[in-house]
Rosetta silent file (secondary structure, phi, psi, omega in degrees, C-alpha in Angstrom):
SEQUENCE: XXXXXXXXXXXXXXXXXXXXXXXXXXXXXXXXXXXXXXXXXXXXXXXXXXXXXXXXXXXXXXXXXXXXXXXXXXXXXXXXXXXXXXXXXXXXXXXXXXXXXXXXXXXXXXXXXXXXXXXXXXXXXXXXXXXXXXXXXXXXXXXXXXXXXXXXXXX
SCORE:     score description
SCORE:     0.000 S_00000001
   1 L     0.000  149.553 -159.634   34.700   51.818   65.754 S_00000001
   2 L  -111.145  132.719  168.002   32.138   49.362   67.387 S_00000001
   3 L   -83.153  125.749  169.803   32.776   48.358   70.937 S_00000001
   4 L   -88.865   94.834 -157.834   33.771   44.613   70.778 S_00000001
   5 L   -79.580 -171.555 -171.928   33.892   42.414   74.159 S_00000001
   6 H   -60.393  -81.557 -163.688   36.043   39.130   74.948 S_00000001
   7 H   -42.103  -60.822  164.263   32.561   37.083   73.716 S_00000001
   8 H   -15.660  -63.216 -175.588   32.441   39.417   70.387 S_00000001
   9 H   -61.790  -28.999 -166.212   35.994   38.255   69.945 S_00000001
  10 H  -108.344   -1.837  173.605   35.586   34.786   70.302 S_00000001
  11 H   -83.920  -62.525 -171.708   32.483   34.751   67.979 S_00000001
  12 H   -58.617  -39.516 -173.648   34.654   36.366   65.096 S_00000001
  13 H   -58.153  -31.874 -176.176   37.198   34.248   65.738 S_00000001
  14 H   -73.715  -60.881 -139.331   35.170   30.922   65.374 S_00000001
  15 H   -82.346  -21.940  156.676   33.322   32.431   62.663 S_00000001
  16 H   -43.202  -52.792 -171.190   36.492   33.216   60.577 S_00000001
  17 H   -90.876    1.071  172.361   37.550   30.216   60.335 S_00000001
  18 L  -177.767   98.485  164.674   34.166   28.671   59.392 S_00000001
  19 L   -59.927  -13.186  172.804   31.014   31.270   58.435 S_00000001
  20 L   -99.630  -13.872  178.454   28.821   27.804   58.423 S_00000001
  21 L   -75.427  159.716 -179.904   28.907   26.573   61.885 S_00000001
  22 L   -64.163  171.083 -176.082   25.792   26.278   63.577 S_00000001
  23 H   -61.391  -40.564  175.563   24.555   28.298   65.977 S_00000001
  24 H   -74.190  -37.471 -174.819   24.633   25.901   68.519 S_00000001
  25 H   -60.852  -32.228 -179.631   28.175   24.370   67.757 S_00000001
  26 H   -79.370  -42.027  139.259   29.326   28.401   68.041 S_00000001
  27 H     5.198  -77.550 -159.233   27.383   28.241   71.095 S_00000001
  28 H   -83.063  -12.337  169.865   28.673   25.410   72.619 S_00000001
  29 H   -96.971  -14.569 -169.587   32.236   26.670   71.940 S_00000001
  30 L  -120.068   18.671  170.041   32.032   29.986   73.108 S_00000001
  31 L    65.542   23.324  173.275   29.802   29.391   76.436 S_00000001
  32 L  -136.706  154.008  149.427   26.479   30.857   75.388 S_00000001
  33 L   -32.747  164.348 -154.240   23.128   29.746   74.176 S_00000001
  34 L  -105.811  -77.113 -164.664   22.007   29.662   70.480 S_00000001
  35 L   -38.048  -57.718  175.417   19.702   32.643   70.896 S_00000001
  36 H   -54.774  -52.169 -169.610   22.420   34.914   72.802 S_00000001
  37 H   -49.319 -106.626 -144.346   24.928   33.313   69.914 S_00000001
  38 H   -64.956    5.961  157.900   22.765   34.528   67.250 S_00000001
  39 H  -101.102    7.774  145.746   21.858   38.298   68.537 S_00000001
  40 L   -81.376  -63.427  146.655   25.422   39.011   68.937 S_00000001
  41 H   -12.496  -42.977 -167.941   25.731   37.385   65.289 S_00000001
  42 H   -94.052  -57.467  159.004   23.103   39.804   64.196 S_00000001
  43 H   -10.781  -95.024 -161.110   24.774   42.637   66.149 S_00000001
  44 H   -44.974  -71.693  176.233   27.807   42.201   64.860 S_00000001
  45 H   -62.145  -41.971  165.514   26.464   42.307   61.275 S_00000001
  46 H   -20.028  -72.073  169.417   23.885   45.047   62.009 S_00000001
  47 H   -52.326  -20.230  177.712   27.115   47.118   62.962 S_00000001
  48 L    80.402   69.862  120.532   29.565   46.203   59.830 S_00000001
  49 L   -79.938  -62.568 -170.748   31.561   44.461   61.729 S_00000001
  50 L   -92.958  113.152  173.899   30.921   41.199   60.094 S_00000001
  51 L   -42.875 -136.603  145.338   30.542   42.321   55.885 S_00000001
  52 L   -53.780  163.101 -170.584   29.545   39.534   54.458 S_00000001
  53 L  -114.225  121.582 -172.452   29.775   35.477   54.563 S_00000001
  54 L  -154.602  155.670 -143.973   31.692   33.804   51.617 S_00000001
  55 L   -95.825  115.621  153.119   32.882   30.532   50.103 S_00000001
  56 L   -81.143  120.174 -159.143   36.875   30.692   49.759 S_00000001
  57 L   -79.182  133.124  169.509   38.097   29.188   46.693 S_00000001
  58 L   -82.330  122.875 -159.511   40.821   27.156   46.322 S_00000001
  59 L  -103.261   17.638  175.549   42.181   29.146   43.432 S_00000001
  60 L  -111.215  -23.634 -179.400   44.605   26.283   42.061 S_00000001
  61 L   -59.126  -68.351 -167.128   41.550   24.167   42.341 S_00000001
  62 L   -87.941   12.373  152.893   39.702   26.475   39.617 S_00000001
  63 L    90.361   11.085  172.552   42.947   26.397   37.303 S_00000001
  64 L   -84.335   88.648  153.095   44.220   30.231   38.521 S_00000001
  65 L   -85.352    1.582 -171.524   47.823   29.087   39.543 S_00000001
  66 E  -102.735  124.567  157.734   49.568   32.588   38.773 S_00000001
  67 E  -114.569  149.387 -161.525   49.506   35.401   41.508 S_00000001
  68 E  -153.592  116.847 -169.191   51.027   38.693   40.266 S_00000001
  69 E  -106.153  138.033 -160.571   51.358   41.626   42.602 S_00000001
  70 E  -131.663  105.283  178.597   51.488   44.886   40.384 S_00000001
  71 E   -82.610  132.874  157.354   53.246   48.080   41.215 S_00000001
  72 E  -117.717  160.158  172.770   51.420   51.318   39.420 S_00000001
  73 L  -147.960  126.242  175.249   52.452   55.006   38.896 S_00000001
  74 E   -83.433  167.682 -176.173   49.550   56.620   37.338 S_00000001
  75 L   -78.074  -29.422  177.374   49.600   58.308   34.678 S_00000001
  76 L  -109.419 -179.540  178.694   47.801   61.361   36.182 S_00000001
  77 L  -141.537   57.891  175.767   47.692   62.807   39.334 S_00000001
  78 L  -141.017 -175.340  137.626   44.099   63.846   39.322 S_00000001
  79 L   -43.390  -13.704 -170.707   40.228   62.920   40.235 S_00000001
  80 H   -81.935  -60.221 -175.537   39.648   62.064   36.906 S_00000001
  81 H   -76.335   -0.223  167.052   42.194   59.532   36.274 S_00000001
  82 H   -56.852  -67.549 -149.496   41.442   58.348   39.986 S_00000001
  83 H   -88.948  -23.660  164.629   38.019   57.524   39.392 S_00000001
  84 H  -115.049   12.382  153.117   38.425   55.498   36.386 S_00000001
  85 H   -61.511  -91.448 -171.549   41.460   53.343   37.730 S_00000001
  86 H    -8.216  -46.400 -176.635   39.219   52.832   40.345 S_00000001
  87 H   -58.525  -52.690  177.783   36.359   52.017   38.093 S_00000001
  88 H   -42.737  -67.055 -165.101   38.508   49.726   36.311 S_00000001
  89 H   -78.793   -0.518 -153.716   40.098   47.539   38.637 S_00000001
  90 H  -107.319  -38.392 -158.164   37.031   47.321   41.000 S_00000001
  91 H  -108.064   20.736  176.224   35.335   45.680   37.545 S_00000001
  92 L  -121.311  133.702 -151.166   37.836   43.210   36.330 S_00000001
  93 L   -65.533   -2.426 -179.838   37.362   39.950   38.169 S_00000001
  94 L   -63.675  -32.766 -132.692   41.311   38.771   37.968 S_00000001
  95 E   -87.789  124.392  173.401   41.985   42.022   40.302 S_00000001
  96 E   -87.729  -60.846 -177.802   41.848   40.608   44.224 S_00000001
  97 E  -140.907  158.890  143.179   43.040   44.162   46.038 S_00000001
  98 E  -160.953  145.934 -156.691   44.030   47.345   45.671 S_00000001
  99 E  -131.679  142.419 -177.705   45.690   49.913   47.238 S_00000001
 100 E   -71.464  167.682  172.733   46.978   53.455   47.231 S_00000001
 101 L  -133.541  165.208  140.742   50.488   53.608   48.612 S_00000001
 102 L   -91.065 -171.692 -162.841   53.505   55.934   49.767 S_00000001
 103 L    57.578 -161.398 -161.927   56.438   56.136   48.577 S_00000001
 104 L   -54.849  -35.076  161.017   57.745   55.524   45.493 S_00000001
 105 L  -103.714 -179.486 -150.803   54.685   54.017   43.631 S_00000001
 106 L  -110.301  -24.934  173.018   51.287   55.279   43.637 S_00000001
 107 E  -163.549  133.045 -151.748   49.369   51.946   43.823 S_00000001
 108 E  -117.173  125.579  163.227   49.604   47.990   44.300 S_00000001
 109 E  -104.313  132.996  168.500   47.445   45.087   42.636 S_00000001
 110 E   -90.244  158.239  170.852   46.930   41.852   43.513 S_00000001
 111 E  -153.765  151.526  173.876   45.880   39.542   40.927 S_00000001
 112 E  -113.996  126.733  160.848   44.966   35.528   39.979 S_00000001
 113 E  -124.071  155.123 -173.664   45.581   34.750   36.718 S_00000001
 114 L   -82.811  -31.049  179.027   45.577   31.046   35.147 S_00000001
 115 L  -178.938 -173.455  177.679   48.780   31.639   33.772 S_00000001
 116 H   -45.311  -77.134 -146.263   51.571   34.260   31.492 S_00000001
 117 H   -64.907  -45.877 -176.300   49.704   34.071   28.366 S_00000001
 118 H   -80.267  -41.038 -167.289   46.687   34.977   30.695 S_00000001
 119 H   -59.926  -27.645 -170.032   48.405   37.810   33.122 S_00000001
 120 H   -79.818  -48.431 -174.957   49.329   39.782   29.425 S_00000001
 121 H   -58.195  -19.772  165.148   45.815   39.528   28.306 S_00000001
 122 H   -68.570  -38.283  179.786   45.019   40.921   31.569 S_00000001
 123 H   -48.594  -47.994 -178.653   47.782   43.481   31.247 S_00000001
 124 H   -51.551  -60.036 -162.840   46.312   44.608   27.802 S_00000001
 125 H   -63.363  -36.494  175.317   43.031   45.098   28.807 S_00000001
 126 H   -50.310  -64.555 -176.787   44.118   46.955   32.353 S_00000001
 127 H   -77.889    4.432  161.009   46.407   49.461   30.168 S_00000001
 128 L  -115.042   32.775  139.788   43.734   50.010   27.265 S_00000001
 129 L  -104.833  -33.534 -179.209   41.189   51.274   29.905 S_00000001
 130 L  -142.918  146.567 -156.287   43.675   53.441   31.679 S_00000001
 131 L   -98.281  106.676 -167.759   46.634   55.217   30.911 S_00000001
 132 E   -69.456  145.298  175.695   49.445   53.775   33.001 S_00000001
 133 L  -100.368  -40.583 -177.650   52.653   56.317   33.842 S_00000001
 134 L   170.938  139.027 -171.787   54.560   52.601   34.528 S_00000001
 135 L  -105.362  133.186  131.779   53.627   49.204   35.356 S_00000001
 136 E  -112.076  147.093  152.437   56.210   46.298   36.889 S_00000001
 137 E   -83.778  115.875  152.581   54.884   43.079   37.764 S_00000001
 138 E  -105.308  127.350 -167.312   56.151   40.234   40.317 S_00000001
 139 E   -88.885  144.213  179.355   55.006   36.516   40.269 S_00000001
 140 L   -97.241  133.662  166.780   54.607   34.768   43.342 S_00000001
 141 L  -135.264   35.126  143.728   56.411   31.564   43.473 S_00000001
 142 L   178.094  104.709 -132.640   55.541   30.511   46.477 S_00000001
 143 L  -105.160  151.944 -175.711   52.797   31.173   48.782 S_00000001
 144 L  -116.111  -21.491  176.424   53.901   30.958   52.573 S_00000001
 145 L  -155.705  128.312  166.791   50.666   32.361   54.275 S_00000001
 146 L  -148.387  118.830  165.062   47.934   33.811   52.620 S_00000001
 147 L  -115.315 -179.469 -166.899   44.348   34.376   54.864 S_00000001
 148 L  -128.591  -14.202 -174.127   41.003   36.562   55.128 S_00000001
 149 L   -91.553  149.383  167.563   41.124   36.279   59.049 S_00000001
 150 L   -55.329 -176.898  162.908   41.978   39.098   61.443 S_00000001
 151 L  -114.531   52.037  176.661   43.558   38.954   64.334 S_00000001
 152 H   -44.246  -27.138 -179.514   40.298   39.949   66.469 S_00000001
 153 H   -72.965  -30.619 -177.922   41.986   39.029   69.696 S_00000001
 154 H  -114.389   33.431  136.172   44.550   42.162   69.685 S_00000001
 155 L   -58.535    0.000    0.000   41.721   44.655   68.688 S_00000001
């Protein structure tokens, strides 16, 4: 973990909600100069704090209106079949996250699809790279909050 001060915090915070303002405008909100602004900026990325900078899509916009959260139970319980879920889902571009779990299933996908007809063709191709123990799906019908920012202030 990187130590992050009050000014750290109030950089990420700004920068969350908009990776394009200028230096000065981040500056001028957060009480420092454009130089100081951007070597804390550079910091910050040096360290992996801040990954990357990216355009967020309005994904209703670009004709994806389906989101479908995906319970798995693999089929194996080994490195092998590990490493080519993994392989899998990391290369097909519907897949948004995924994560091992506890409990009862072994791992949950998010996914944007344009629509049914599209979520099966996704389905197909997900279970004829890897051999599923059991799949259920659930469709979102209705999103009430969905963000990329942290909560940097109660780090």
């Amino acid at each position: 973990m990187v130590n992050i001060d009050e000014i750290d915090k109030r950089i990420l915070t700004e920068l969350q909600q908009d990776a394009d303002l200028p230096l000065e405008s981040l500056g001028e909100r957060i009480g420092l100069s454009r130089n100081a602004c951007w070597r804390r900026v550079k910091a910050l990325e040096t360290a992996g704090v801040i990954r990357k900078r990216v355009a967020l899509v309005d994904p209703n916009m670009i004709g994806l209106r389906l989101s479908v959260v995906m319970q798995i139970k693999a089929a194996k319980h080994d490195a092998s079949w590990l490493e080519k879920f993994a392989r899998t889902t990391r290369s097909l571009p519907e897949v948004q996250g995924v994560y091992r779990m506890t409990g009862d299933l072994d791992y949950l996908i998010r996914a944007r699809v344009a629509d049914m007809a599209d979520y099966d063709r996704f389905y197909q191709t997900l279970i004829a790279r890897v051999p599923m123990g059991d799949v259920s799906a659930s469709f979102v019908m209705e999103e009430i909050k969905e963000t990329t920012e942290l909560p940097v202030h109660r780090a």
